[in-house]
C-alpha positions as CSV (number, residue, x, y, z in Angstrom):
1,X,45.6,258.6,181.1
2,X,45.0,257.1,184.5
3,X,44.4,253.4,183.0
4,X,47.9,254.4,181.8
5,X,49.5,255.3,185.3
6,X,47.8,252.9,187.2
7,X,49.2,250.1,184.7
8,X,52.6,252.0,185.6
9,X,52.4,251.3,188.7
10,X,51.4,247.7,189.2
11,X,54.2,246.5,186.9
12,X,56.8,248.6,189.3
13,X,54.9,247.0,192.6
14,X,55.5,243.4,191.1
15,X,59.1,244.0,189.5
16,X,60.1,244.6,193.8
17,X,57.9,242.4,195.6
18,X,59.5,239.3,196.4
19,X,57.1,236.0,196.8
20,X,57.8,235.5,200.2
21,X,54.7,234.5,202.6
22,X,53.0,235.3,199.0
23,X,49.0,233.3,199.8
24,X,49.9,233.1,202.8
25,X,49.2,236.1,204.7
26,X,47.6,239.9,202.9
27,X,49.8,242.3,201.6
28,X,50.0,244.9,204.8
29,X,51.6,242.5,206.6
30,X,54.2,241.3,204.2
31,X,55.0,244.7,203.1
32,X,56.0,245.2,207.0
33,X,57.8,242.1,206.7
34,X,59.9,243.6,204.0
35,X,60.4,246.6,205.4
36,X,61.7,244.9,208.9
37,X,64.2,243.4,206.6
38,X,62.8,239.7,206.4
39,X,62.6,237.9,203.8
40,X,62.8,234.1,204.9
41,X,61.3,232.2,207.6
42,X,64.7,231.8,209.4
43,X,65.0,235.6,209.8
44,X,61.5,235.6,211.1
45,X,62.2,233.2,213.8
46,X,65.2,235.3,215.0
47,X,61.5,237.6,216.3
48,X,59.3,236.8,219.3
49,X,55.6,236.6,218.4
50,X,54.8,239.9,220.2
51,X,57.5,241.7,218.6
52,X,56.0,240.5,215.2
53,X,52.4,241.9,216.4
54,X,53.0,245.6,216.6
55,X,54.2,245.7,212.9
56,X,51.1,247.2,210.7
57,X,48.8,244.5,209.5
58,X,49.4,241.9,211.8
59,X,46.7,241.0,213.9
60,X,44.8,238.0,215.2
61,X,43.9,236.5,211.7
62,X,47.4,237.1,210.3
63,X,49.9,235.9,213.0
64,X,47.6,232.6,212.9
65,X,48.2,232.1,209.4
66,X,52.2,232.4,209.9
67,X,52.2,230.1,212.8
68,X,50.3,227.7,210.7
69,X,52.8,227.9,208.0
70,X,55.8,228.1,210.4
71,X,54.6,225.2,212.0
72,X,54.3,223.6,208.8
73,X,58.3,224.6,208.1
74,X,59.5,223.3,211.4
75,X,60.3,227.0,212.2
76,X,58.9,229.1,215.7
77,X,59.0,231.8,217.3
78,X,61.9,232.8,219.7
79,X,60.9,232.7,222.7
């Protein structure tokens, strides 16, 4: 029964996750992400870095990881 539920479950988690930042940075953080509303990299730079950093499941490793891929976009920060 639980193999059942937990099967359930994964397929209604992937049907509403969207691939953004998907391999880019862990789920925590793009959950927050979501839940702030963004969903592009445009949107993300209308956020300073420290406003970015008290949403759950950033920390050091992850903001790293989405300058390096900003960085790699062309996109930053606002100041």
């Amino acid at each position: 029964m639980a193999k059942c539920l937990s099967s359930i479950c994964a397929v209604n988690h992937f049907a509403k996750s969207n691939n953004f930042l998907s391999g880019v940075i862990a789920v925590p953080a793009r959950r927050s992400l979501e839940r702030e509303k963004i969903d592009s990299l445009e949107k993300l730079s209308d956020y300073s870095e420290k406003e970015i950093m008290q949403l759950h499941g950033f920390g050091k490793n992850a903001m790293e990881k989405l300058k390096n891929h900003m960085k790699d976009h062309q996109v930053s920060f606002k100041n």
